[in-house]
ZAMARGU-4260 file (C-alpha; in steps of 0.2 Angstrom, whole numbers, plus 5000, padded with zeros to 4 digits):
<rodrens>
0) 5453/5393/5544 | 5465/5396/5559 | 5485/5396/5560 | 5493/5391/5571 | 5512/5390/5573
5) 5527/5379/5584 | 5543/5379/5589 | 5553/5365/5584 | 5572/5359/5588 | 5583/5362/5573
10) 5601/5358/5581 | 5605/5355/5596 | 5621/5366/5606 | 5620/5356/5623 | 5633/5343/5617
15) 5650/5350/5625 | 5658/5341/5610 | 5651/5354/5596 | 5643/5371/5602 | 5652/5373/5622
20) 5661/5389/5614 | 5647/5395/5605 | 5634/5392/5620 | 5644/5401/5632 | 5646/5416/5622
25) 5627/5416/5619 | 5627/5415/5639 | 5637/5429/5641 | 5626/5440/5632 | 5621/5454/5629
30) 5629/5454/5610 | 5626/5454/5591 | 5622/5439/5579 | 5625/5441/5562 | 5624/5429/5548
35) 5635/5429/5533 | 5624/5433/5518 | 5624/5416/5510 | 5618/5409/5526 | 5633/5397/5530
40) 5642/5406/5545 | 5638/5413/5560 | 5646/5429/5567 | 5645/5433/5587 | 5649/5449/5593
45) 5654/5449/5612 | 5652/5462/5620 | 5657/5458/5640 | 5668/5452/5651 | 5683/5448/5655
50) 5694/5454/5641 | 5703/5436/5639 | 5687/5429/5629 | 5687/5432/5609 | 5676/5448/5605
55) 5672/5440/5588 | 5669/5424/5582 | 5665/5415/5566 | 5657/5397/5567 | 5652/5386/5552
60) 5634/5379/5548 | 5633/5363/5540 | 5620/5356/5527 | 5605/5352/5541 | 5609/5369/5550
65) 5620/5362/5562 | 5634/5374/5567 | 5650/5368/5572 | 5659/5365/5588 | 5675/5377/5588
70) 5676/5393/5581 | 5684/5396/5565 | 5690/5415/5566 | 5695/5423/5583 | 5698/5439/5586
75) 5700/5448/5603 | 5709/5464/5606 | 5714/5472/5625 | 5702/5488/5633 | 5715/5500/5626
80) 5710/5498/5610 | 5697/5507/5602 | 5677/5501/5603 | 5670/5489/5587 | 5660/5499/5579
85) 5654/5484/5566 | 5655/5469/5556 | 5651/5471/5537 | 5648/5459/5521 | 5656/5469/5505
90) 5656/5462/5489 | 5671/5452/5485 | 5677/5442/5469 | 5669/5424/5468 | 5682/5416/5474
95) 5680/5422/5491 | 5663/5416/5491 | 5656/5433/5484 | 5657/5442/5498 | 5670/5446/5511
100) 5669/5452/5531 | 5674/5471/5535 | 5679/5471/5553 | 5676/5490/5558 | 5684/5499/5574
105) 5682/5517/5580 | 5698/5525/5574 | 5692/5520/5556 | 5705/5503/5557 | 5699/5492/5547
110) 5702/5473/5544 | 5694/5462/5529 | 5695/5445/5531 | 5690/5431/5517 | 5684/5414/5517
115) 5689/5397/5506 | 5684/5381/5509 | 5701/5377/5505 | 5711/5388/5518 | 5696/5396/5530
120) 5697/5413/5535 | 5712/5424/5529 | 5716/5442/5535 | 5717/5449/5517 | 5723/5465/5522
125) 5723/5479/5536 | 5719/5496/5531 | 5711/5514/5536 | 5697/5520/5532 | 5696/5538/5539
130) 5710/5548/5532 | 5713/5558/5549 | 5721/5554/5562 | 5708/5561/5574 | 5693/5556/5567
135) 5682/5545/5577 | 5669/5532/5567 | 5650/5534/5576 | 5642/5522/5564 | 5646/5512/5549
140) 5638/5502/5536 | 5641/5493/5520 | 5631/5496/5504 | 5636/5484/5489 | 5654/5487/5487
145) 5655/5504/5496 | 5658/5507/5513 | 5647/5522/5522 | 5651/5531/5538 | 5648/5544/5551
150) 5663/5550/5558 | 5667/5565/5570 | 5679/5575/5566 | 5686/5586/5578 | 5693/5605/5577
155) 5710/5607/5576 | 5712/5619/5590 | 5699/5607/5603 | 5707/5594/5615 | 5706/5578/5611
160) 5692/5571/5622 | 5681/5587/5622 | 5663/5585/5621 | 5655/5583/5604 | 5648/5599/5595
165) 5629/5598/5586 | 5638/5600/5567 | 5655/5591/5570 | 5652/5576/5560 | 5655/5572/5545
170) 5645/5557/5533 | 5657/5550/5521 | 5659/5534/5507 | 5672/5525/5502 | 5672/5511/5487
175) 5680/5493/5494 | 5688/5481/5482 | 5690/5464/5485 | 5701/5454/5475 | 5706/5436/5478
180) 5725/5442/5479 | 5723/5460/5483 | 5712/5473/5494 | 5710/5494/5489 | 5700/5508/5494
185) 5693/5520/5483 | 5691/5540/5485 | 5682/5548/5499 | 5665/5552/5492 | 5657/5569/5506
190) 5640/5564/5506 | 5636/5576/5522 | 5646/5586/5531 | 5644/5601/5543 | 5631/5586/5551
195) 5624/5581/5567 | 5628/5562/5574 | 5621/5549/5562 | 5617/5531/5563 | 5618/5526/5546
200) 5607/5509/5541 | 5612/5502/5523 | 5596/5494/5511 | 5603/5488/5493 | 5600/5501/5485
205) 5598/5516/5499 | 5606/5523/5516 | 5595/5528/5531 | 5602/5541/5540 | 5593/5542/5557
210) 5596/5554/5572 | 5607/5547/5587 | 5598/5547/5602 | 5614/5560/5607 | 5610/5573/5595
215) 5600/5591/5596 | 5582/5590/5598 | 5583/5603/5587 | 5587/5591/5569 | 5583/5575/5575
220) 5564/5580/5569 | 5569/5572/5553 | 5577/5559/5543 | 5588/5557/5529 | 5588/5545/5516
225) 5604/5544/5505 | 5603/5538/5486 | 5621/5533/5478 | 5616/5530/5461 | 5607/5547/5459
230) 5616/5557/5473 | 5601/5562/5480 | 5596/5567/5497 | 5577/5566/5504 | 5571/5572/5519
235) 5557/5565/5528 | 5548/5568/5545 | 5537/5554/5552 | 5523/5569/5558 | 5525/5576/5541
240) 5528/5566/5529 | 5539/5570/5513 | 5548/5585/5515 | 5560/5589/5501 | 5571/5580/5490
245) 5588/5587/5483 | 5603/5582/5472 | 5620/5586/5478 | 5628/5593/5465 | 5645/5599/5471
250) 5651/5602/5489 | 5642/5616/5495 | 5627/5607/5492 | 5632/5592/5504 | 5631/5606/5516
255) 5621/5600/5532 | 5618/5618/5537 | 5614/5625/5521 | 5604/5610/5517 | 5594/5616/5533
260) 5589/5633/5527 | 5576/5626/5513 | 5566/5622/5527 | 5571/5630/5540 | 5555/5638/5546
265) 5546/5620/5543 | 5556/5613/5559 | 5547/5622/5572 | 5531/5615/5566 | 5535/5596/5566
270) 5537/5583/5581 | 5552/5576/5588 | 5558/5558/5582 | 5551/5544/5594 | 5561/5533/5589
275) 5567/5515/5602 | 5573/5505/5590 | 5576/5505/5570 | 5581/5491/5560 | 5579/5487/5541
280) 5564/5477/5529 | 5570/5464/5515 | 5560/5476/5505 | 5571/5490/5507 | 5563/5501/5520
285) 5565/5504/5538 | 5558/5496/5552 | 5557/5511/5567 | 5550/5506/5582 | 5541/5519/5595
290) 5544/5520/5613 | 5523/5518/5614 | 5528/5500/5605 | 5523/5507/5589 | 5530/5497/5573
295) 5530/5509/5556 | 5541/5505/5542 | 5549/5521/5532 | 5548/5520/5512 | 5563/5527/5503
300) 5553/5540/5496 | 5548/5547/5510 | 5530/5539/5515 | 5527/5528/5530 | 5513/5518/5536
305) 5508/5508/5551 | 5513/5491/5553 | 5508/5484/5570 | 5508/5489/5590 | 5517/5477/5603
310) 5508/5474/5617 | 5514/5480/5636 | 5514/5498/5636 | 5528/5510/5633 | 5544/5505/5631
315) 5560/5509/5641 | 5576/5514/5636 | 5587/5499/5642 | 5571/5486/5634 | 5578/5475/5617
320) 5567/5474/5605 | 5573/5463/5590 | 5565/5465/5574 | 5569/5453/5555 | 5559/5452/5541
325) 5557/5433/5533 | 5548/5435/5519 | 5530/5443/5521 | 5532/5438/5539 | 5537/5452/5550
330) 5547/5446/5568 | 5548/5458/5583 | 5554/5450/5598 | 5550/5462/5615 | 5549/5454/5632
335) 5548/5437/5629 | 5537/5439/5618 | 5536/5434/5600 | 5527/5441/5586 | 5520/5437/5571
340) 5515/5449/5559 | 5510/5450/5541 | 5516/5464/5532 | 5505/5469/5519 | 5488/5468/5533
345) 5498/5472/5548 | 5489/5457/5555 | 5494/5446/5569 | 5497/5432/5564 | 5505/5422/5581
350) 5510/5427/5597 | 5523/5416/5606 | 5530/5417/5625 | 5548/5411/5622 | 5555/5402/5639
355) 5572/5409/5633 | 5579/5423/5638 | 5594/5428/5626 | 5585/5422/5609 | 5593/5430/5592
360) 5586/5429/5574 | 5597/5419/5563 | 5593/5417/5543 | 5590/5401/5538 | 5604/5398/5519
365) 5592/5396/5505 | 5576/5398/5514 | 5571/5417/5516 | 5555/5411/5525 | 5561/5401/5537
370) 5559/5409/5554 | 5576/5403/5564 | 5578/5407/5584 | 5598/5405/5590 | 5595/5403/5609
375) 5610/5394/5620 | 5601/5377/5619 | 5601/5376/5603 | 5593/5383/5586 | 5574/5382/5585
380) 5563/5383/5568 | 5546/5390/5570 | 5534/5382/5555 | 5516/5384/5551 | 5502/5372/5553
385) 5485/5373/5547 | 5469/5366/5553 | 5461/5349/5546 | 5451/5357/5535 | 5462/5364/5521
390) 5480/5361/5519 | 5483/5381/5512 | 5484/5396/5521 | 5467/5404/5523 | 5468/5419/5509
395) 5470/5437/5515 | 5452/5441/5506 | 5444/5427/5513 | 5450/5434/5531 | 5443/5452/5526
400) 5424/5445/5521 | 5424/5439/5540 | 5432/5456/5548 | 5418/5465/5537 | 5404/5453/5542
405) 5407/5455/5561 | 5409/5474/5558 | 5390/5475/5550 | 5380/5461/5560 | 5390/5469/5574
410) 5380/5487/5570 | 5365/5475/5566 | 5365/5467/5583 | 5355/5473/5597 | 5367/5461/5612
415) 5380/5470/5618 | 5391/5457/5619 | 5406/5458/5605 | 5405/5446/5590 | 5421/5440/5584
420) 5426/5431/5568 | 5428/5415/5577 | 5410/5417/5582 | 5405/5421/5566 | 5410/5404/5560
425) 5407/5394/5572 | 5389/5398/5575 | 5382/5391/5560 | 5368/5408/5560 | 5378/5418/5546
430) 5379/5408/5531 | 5383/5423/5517 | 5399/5425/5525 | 5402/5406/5525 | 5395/5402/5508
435) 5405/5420/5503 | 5420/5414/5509 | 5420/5394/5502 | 5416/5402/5483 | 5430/5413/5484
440) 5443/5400/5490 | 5437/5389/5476 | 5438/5404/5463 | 5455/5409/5468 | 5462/5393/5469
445) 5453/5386/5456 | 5472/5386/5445 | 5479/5378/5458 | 5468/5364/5462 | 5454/5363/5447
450) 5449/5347/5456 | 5443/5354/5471 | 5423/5357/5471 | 5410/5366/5476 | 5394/5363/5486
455) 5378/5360/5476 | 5370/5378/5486 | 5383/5386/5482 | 5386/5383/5465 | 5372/5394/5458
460) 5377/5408/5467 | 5394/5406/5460 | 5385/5408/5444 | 5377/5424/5450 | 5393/5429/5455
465) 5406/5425/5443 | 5407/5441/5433 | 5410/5452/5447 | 5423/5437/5452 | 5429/5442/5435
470) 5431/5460/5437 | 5438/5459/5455 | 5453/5445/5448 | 5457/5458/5432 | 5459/5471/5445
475) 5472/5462/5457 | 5479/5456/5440 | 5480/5474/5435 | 5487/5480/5452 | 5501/5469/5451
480) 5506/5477/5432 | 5508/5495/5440 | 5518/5487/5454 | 5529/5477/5441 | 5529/5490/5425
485) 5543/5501/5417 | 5541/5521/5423 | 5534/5523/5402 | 5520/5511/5407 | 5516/5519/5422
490) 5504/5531/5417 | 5492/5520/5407 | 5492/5507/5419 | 5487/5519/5432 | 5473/5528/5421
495) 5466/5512/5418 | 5467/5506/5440 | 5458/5523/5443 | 5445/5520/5429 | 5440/5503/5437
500) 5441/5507/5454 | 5429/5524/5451 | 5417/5515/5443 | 5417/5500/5457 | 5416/5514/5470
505) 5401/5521/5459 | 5391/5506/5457 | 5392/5504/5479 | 5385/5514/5493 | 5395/5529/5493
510) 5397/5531/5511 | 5411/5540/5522 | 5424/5529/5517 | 5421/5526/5500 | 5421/5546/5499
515) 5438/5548/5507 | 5445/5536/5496 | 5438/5545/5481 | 5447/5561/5488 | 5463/5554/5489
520) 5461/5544/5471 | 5459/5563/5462 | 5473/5568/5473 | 5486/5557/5470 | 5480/5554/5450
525) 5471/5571/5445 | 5469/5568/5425 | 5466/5551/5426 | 5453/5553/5438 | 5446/5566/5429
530) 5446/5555/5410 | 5438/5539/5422 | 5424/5553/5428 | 5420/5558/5411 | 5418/5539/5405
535) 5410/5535/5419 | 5395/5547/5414 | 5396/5548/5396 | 5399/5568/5396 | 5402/5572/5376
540) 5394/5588/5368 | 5381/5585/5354 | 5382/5594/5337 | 5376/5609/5343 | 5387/5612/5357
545) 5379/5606/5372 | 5383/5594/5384 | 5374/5577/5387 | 5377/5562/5395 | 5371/5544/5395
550) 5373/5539/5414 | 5360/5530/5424 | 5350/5539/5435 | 5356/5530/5452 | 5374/5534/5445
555) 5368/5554/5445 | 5360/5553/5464 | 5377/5546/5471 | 5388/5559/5459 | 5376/5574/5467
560) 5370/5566/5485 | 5383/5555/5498 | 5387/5563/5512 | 5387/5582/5513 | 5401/5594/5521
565) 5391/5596/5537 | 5392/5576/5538 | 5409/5569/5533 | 5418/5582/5545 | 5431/5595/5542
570) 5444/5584/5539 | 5447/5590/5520 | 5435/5576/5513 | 5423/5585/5501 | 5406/5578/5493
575) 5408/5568/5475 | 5401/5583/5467 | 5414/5594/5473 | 5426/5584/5466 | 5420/5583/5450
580) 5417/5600/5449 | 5436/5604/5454 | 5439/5591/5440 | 5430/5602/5427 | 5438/5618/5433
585) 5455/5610/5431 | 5453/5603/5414 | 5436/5608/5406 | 5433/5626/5414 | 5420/5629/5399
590) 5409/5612/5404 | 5407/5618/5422 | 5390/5630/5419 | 5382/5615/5407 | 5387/5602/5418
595) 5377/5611/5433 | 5364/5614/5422 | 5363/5595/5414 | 5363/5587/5433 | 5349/5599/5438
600) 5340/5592/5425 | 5346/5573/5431 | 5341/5573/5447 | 5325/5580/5444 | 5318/5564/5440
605) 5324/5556/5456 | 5320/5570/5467 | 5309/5584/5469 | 5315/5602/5467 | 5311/5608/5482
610) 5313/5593/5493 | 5322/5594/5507 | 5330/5574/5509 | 5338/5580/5488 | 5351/5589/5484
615) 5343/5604/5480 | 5334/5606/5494 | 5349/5607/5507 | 5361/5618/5495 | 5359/5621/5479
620) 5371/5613/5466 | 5374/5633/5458 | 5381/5638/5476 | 5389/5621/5479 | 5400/5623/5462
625) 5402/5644/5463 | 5410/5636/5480 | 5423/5627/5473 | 5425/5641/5462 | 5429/5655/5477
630) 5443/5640/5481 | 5450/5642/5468 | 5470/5646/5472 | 5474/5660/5458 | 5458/5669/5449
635) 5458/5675/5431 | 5449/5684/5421 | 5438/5669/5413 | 5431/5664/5432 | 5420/5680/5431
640) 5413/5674/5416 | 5411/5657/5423 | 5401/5664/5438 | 5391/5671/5427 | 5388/5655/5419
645) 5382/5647/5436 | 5370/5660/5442 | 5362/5661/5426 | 5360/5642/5422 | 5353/5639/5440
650) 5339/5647/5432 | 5331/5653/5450 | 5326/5671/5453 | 5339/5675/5463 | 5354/5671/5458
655) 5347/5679/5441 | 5347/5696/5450 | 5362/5691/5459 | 5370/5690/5437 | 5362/5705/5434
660) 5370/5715/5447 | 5384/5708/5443 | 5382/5710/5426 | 5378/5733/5431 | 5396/5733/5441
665) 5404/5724/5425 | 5396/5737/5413 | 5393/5726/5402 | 5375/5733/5396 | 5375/5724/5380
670) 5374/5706/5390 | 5363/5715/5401 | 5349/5717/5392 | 5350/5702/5384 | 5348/5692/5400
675) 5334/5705/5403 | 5326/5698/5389 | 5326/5681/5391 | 5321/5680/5409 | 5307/5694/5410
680) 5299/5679/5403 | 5300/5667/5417 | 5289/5673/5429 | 5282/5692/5432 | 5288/5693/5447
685) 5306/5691/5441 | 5300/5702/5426 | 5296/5717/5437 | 5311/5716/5447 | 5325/5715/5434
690) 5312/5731/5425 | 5312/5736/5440 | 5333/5737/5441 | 5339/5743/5425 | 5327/5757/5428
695) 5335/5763/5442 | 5353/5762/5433 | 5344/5770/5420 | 5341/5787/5432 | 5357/5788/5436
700) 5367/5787/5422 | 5366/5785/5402 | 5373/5770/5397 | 5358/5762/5394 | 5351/5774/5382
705) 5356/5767/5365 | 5344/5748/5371 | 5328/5759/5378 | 5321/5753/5362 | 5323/5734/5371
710) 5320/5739/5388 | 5304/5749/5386 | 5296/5733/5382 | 5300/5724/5398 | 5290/5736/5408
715) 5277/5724/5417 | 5259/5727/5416 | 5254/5731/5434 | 5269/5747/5435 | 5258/5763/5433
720) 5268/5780/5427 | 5265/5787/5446 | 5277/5770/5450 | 5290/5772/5435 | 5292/5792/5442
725) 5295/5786/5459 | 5308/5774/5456 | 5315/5790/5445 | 5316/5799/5457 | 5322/5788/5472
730) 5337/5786/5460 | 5341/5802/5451 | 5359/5806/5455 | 5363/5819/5468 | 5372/5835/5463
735) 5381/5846/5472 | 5381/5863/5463 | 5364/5872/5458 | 5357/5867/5445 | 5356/5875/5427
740) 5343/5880/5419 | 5355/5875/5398 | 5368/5860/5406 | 5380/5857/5392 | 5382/5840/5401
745) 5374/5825/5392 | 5371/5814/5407 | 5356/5821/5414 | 5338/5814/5414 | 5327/5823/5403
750) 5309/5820/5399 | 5312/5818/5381 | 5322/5798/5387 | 5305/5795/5399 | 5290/5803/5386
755) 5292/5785/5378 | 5289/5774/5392 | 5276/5784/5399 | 5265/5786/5384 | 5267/5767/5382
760) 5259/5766/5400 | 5246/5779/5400 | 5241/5772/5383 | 5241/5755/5388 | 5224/5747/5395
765) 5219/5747/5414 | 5216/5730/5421 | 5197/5736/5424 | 5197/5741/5406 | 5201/5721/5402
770) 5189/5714/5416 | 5174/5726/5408 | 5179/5727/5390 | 5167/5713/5382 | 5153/5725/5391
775) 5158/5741/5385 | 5161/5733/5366 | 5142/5731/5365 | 5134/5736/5349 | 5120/5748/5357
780) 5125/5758/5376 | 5114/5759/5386 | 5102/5744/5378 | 5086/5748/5370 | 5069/5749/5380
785) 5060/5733/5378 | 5044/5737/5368 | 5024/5737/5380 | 5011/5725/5376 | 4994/5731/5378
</rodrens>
């Protein structure tokens, strides 16, 4: 189902008779439309000239939209004056309406007017709001009942009119109450000072600070975001991301410079701001707009994410780009051009070439959703409409099963011709998308409209179907908890969201995408990855202490196989293995050696040892975890233990010797023997090396003496004493006096160690002696001579 959207004449402003004043200040543009916040008056800042013309005015809406003929409140003031710097809403009692209009100018002189129904607009009181008589307001904005300004505050000892230095402003708050009969200022509250020039951009509950296109290159790398309630400061850089976030406790803290030194050396790594044009989200974060026509929008924490990118190349510095939130709808208006843009997709959802050229946003009083242009002519609503065959907007999911469907017929398709998703549907070749996307309006609708059916060959594959229907609703349903919960609930809400989405990413095809989203899910939620991992695969230990597990083989191939290192890049995405290794290491460093061991023993069912398409037969899964063991950011003393572990339950050859050795630097000679013992039995080969090992270490020093009683044993059957002595004395330690005939030293090689080993090889049988031994053990050597017949 397509949208498609039209503009439509709401009020009319041609009539002389009601909006001539209006329409010529419009005309005269360029200037600033506000709205008052409950909708009902319209605020026009004029900007040109000539000077007689009122600066601001005020004009009424009535109860279809309509705004009045003449204006309501007029106030001009001659070039002498100081510039505007900005008209604010504060909070005022109720009788005022609930709000009240803060007129702002550069010296920091400041008028707040109130309106009645009885009376109109009434100057309620002139005041100051900078508390110097040199100070110069750069920006200003209204949070609640709290006014927030940049100002400059010059040296005493500088010239008035000097230029402006890099840390001469000053970032300051001030609380405005607005009575009925009477108007006061509260404190000066420093929130910044020792700072550089700051337009300040006010969201309910937090202040952006952002960088003037004036200031140093040098700090304008980085934002600010100011929260009153917790006086807290975060910084944040669009290339970097979050970079700190801080309390200001007392004065010295609220020092800019200071506050630069925490990351001082981080500022020559990050990107300069490319910021055009900022304004801020109903949802409380901020709107930037790139010179390369990019739209992000800036979290109060810190994060930001793409929304959208206008069309028409870069963007020059005298271009207007409008931008207004209504409801999920996002409006940026560029060249003519409107667009409309879903916030949570960043989908487009109309593009409209306006006629117009001076076109303001104007919000609509009681409708948040209503998308309202103020032009000169008149005021023009833009309204949805949808296409015969269903009267609701076509769901976000539904869109996405087409999107998907173009993307995998597209890599299917040998034309080169691109398919599109109106294609898609209009072709009538692809029914799963189609029949996909009638079962899910149907299911997702289905409490809206029960009455609504479904096709006959359909309807058994909604059968099919409904219990991952089921799972996918609880999941949105769940989603929509953790957005909604208190900060207690968080955390097992959120182990519950990663529990379901690991095990829907387990049960698909792990492929690149599903393994970077894996990476970022034990990221971002560590332990609860971790417990959803565990439950996942059933990893318990038994009675006797040994791990087990009760998952599916085809859940094992995708935990051990996906794509490798050498395939997903070098981009910090690592296998599924890897992570559940790290996992283990983190929280269960003792099942680390059995869990290698239990998924050797897994995957051997599905694939060969030694074939090359598993994953043994690329790297093993010993050096893939004693990998994410060298990783590892500080070592202790159990991670020797642990390697260990790993090389002795991969149970191959060589990472046994490797154990061993490592086992002879340790000098731990108890555990070496031991190990000795139970893998001389593996294979003969492996037998005569380790033998072949500890016999050398045994040449060299004594501190295998007090176990010869258990090594001796070992020796393989095919070493003959003229090997054992050559191996002695390849090895026999080299001194550097003359030797002596009675050493008081005990660490020499003597006879009387070897006189056992050797007897037991000299008096053990040859191999010939096996091969002939049932001959020779004949009763009578040689055999009697038959007897002659005569």
């Amino acid at each position: 189902m397509e949208r498609t959207g039209a503009l439509r004449l709401l009020s009319d402003l041609s009539d002389v008779s009601r909006g001539q004043a209006l329409r010529e200040l419009l005309r005269e543009g360029p200037g600033q439309v506000q709205a008052s916040p409950d909708g009902r008056h319209v605020l026009v800042l004029h900007e040109g000239r000539p000077p007689p013309l009122p600066r601001v005015a005020a004009f009424q809406r009535g109860g279809s939209g309509c705004i009045g003929g003449d204006a309501e409140l007029r106030r001009s003031w001659q070039p002498p004056q100081p510039a505007l710097v900005g008209l604010l809403f504060v909070r005022a009692a109720a009788a005022l309406g609930s709000w009240a209009l803060a007129i702002v100018w550069e010296s920091g002189h400041t008028e707040v007017w109130g309106f009645t129904a009885a009376r109109g607009w009434q100057l309620l009181r002139a005041l100051e709001l900078c508390q110097g008589t040199r100070a110069r307001v750069a920006s200003v904005c209204a949070q609640g009942a709290s006014l927030v300004w940049c100002e400059e505050r010059p040296s005493l000892g500088a010239p008035s009119g000097t230029s402006k230095g890099a840390f001469r402003f000053c970032v300051c708050s001030r609380a405005l109450e607005v009575g009925e009969q009477s108007v006061r200022l509260g404190a000066v509250t420093i929130v910044l000072h020792n700072s550089p020039e700051y337009q300040l951009l006010a969201s309910p509950q937090h202040v952006f600070l952002v960088p003037s296109a004036s200031g140093f290159i040098t700090v304008s790398k980085f934002l600010l975001v100011w929260h009153a309630e917790e006086a807290r400061l975060t910084v944040t850089a669009p290339s970097a991301g979050f970079v700190l976030s801080k309390v200001l406790h007392s004065s010295s803290d609220s020092d800019f410079r200071k506050l630069l030194l925490g990351f001082v050396g981080l500022l020559s790594t990050l990107v300069p701001l490319d910021i055009h044009t900022s304004a801020l989200s109903n949802r409380g974060g901020l709107l930037l707009v790139s010179t390369q026509g990019t739209v992000n929008v800036l979290e109060p924490d810190g994060t930001q994410r793409h929304v959208f990118d206008l069309e028409g190349g870069p963007l020059a510095q005298g271009d207007v780009v409008q931008l207004k939130t209504f409801g999920d709808v996002l409006a940026c208006l560029s060249a003519g051009v409107l667009y409309l843009v879903d916030q949570n997709s960043g989908r487009l959802i109309e593009k409209k070439i306006l006629n117009m050229k001076m076109v303001h946003f104007l919000q609509s009083p009681g409708e948040e959703d209503s998308i309202q242009l103020l032009t000169p002519t008149g005021i023009y609503g833009f309204s949805f409409s949808a296409t015969e065959d269903s009267s609701r907007p076509e769901p976000c999911l539904v869109e996405m099963v087409f999107e998907e469907a173009c993307k995998y017929y597209q890599r299917r398709s040998l034309s080169s011709s691109k398919l599109t998703v109106e294609k898609l549907k209009k072709g009538g070749t692809f029914q799963a998308p189609v029949a996909l996307a009638a079962i899910l309006q149907h299911s997702l609708h289905q409490k809206e409209k029960p009455g609504r059916g479904l096709q006959d060959t359909y309807t058994k594959l909604l059968n099919t179907m409904n219990q991952e229907l089921q799972s996918y609703l609880s999941l949105e349903l769940l989603k929509t908890c953790v957005v909604g919960a208190p900060e207690t609930e968080v955390e097992s809400y959120c182990e519950e969201l990663v529990e379901q989405e690991i095990s829907r990413v387990l049960h698909s095809d792990i492929d690149k995408d599903n393994l970077a989203y894996l990476n970022s899910v034990f990221t971002s939620f560590p332990k609860a990855a971790w417990k959803a991992m565990r439950g996942c695969l059933q990893l318990q230990q038994n009675g006797d202490g040994h791990l087990v597990a009760r998952a599916t083989p085809e859940v094992w191939k995708k935990v051990v196989g996906g794509p490798q290192q050498d395939e997903v890049g070098l981009n910090g995405v690592v296998p599924l293995f890897e992570l559940v290794c790290t996992s283990l290491l983190r929280f269960k460093p003792k099942w680390l050696p059995s869990f290698v061991e239990l998924t050797q023993e897994c995957v051997s069912v599905s694939w060969a040892y030694s074939s090359k398409e598993g994953p043994e037969g690329r790297v093993p899964l010993y050096k893939r975890a004693l990998g994410v063991l060298a990783r590892k950011s500080k070592r202790s003393e159990g991670d020797d233990e642990l390697e260990l572990e790993l090389l002795l339950c991969s149970k191959r050859p060589k990472a046994v010797l490797q154990a061993v050795r490592l086992l002879i630097q340790l000098k731990r000679w108890q555990r070496v023997v031991e190990v000795a013992e139970k893998f001389s039995k593996v294979s003969p080969l492996l037998n005569k090396e380790i033998f072949t090992t500890l016999l050398a270490e045994f040449a060299q020093h004594r501190e295998l003496d007090p176990y010869l009683d258990r090594l001796w044993p070992l020796c393989p059957a095919e070493l003959t004493a003229s090997d054992i002595l050559t191996v002695i004395l390849q090895h026999l330690p080299v001194s550097q006096e003359d030797p002596v005939p009675f050493s008081n030293e005990g660490g020499q090689l003597t006879m009387g160690l070897l006189k056992p080993l050797l007897q037991r090889v000299v008096q053990r049988p040859s191999v010939q002696d096996e091969m002939y031994g049932d001959a020779l053990q004949s009763p009578t050597f040689p055999p009697p001579t038959p007897r002659r017949e005569h």
